[in-house]
C-alpha positions in Angstrom: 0.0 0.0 0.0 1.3 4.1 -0.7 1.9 6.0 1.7 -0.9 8.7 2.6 0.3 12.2 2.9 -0.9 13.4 6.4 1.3 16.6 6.4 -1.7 18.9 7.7 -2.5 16.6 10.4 0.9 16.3 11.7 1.2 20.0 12.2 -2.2 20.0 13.9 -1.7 20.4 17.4 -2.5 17.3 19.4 -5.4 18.6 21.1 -7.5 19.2 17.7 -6.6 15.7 17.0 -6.9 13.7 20.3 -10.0 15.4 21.5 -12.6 12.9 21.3 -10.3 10.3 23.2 -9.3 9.8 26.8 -5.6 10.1 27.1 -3.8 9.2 30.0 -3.0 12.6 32.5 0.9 12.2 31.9 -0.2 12.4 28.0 -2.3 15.1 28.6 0.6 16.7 30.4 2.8 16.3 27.3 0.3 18.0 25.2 1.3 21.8 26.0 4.8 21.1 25.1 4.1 20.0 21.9 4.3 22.0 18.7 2.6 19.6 16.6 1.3 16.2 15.9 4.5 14.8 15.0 6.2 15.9 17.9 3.8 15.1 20.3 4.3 11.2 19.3 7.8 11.8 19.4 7.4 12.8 23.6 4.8 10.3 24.0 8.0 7.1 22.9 10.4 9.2 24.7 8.4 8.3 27.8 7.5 5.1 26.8 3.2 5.9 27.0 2.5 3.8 23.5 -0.5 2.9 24.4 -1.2 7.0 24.0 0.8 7.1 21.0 -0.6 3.8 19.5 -4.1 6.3 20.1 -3.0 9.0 18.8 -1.6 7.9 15.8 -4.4 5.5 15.3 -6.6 8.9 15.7 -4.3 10.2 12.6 -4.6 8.1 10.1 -7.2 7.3 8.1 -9.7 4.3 9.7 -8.6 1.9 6.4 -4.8 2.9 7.1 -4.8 2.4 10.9 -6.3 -1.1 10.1 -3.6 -2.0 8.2 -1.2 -0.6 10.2 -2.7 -2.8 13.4 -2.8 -6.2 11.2 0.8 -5.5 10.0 1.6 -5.1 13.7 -0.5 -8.6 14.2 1.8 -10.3 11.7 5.2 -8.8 13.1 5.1 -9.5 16.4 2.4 -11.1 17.9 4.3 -14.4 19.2 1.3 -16.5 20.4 -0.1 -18.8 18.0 -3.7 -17.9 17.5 -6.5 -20.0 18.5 -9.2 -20.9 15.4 -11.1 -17.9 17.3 -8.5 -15.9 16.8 -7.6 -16.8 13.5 -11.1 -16.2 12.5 -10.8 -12.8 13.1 -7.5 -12.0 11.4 -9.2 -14.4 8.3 -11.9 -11.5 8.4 -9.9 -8.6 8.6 -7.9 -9.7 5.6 -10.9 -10.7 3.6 -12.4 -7.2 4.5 -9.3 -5.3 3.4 -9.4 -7.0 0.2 -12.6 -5.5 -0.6 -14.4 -3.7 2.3 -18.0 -4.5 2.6 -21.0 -4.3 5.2 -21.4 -8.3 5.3 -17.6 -8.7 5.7 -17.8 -5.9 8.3 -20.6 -7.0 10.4 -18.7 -10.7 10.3 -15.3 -9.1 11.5 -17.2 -7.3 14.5 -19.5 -10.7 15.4 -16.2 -12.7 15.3 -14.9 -9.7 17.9 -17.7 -9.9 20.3 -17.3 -14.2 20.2 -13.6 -13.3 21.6 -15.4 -11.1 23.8 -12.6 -8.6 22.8 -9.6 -10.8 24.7 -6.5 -10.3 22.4 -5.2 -8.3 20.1 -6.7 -10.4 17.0 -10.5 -9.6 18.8 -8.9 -6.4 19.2 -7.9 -5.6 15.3 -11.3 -7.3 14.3 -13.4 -4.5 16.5 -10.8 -1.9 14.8 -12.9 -3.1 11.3 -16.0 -3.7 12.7 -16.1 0.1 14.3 -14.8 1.6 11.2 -18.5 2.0 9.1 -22.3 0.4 9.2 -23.8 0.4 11.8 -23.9 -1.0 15.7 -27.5 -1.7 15.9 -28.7 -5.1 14.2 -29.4 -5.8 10.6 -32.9 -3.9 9.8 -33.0 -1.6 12.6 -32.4 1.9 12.8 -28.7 2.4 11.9 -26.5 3.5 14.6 -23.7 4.7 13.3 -19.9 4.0 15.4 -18.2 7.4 16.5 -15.5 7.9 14.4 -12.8 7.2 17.6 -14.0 3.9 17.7 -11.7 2.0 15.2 -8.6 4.1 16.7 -9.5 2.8 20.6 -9.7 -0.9 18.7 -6.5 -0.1 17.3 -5.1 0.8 20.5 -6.3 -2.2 22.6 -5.0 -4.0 19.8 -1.0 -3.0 20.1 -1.1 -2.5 23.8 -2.2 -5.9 24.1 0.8 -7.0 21.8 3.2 -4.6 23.5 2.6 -5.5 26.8 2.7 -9.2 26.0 6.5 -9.5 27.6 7.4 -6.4 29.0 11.3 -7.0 28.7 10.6 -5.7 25.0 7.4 -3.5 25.4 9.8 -0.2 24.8 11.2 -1.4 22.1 8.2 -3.2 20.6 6.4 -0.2 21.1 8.5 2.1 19.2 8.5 -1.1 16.3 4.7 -0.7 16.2 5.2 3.4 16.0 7.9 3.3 13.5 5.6 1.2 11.3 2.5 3.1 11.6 4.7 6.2 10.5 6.2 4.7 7.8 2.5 4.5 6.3 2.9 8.2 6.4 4.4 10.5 3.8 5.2 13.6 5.7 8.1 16.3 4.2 11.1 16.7 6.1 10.5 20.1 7.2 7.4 19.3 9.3 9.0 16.3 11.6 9.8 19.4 13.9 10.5 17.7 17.2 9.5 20.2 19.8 
């Protein structure tokens, strides 16, 4: 997949970003200090709080983008072997990125709520079933997600794979971030650190 060109998002400050999702008060802290985007992610590894950067940048990207981002992240370095639950879900994601539908989506968030979200595979499958449709059942009123939804997913997703040994979680962690940036085509000139 290209890279997506998020250069006006990453000289947002964080705040216009992030508002909609509950950050932790030592990332809430960080927020003042920050010039931008970019260099708010770049405090929040510094002190090790992925699980507000895995947010954040979740929060950043587009919903189709973070999803891939958070399955790549699966692939890499979840050690566990996956139970057929599990697998069931990452099956569905995959299917769904091929060619996003409703069916496929409602699928991917039923397989979620059968792992009653344990795991980061239940965890990337809520990331696809948050990200469109609707939350209510088939023929009922639609009840669309909020638009945070798939980036919490996301979150829960790479926490739970970060945290998995915490020798590695800081160096994991930053992996995950790396990767997730990567995605993003941003110009020299606005990876401003401070």
């Amino acid at each position: 997949m290209s890279t997506v060109d998020l250069t006006k998002e990453s000289n947002r400050k964080p705040v216009e970003v992030v508002s909609d999702v509950a950050l932790s008060d030592d990332a809430v802290a960080l927020m003042q200090e920050s010039k931008n985007t970019l260099a708010y992610l770049q405090k929040l590894c510094d002190e090790e709080l992925f699980s507000d950067a895995f947010l954040t940048l979740a929060r950043v990207l587009p919903k189709q983008y973070a999803i891939i981002w958070a399955s790549r992240c699966v692939a890499e370095h979840c050690d566990d072997a996956p139970t057929p639950e599990d697998q069931r879900c990452v099956d569905l994601v995959r299917q769904w990125l091929a060619g996003p539908d409703e069916k496929l989506r409602r699928a991917t968030m039923e397989a979620a709520d059968a792992r009653d979200y344990e795991g980061p595979w239940a965890w990337l499958a809520a990331a696809v079933g948050f990200s469109g449709g609707s939350l209510a059942p088939e023929n009922q009123a639609e009840i669309p997600p909020p638009g945070h939804l798939t980036a919490v997913a996301v979150s829960a997703c790479l926490t739970g794979i970060a945290v998995a040994n915490p020798e590695t979680t800081a160096d994991v962690g930053r992996q995950m971030i790396d990767g997730g940036l990567a995605m993003v085509a941003i110009p020299s000139g606005s990876q401003e650190a401070n």
